[in-house]
N, C-alpha and C positions, 0 to 999 in steps of 0.2 A: 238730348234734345228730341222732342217727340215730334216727328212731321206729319201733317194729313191734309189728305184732297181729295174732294167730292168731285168725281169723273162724272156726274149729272151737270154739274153747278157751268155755268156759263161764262164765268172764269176763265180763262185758260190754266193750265195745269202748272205749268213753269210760272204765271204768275202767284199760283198759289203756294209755292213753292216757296217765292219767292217771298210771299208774305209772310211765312212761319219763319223763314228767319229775321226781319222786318220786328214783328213781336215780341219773336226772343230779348232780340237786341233793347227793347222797347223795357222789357220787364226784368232786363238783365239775369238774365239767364243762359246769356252768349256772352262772354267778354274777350278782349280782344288777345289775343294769342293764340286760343284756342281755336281747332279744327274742323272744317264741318265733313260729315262725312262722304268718302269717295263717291264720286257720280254714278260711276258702276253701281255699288253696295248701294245706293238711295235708289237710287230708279226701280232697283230689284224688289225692294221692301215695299214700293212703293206701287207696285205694278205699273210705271210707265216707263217709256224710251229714255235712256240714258240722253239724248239731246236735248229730251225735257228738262233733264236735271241742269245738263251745259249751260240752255240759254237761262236757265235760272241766275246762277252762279254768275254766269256774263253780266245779265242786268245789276246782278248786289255787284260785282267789280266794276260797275259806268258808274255805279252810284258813291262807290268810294268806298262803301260797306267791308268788303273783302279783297282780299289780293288771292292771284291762281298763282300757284309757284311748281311748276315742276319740282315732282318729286315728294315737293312737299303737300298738295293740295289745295282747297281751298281753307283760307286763315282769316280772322276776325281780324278786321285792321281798326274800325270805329265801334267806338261803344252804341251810338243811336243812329238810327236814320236821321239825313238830315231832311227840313221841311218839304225841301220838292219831290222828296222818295216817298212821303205821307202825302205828300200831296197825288201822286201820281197811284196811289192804292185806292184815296177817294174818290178818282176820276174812273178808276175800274170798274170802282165798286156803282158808281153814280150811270155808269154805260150799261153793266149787270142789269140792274133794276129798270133801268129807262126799255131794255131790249123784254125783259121778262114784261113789263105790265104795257109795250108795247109801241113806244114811241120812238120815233123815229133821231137820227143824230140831229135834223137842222131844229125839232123841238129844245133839245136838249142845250144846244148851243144859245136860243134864243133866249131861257131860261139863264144860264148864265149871264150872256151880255147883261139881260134885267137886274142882274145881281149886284153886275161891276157900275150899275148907272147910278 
């Protein structure tokens, strides 16, 4: 599994992390049993902090995605994301863009509510 993160991109890093394997899983190219690699060995490859890689792995374990087992790692427990784990990439991705071309959170909210009305 190939991972990358743009240390520019306004992302944070553990969420983009968090996204490639999000992806994986998405285009099945993760399935479940299978290991993702050690936090140490990704952070290294990756040039960031190993608790980059942690809260990574943390958020796919809230989302059901993976299980952390001592000893053994982290392990592919779901085949896809489910909707609120996609949903919460779009919110990312939706904050990303809103902060890059400059608006502000209570725009962004207001545009929403407009959405759900």
């Amino acid at each position: 599994m190939l991972f990358r993160v743009d240390p520019g991109s306004s992302t944070p890093l553990g969420d983009q992390i968090a996204a490639c394997v999000r992806s994986a899983l998405v285009s099945a190219t993760l399935k479940p049993g299978e290991r993702l690699p050690p936090a140490r060995e990704l952070a290294s490859s990756l040039g960031v902090n190993m608790h980059t890689v942690l809260r990574a792995y943390a958020a796919l374990r809230d989302e059901g995605l993976i299980e952390l087992r001592r000893g053994r790692g982290a392990v592919v427990v779901s085949t896809a994301p489910d909707e609120r784990a996609r949903l919460a990439d779009a919110v990312r991705e939706v904050a990303a863009t809103a902060r890059r071309i400059g608006m502000g959170a209570d725009e962004v909210v207001a545009m929403i509510r407009e959405a759900f009305a």
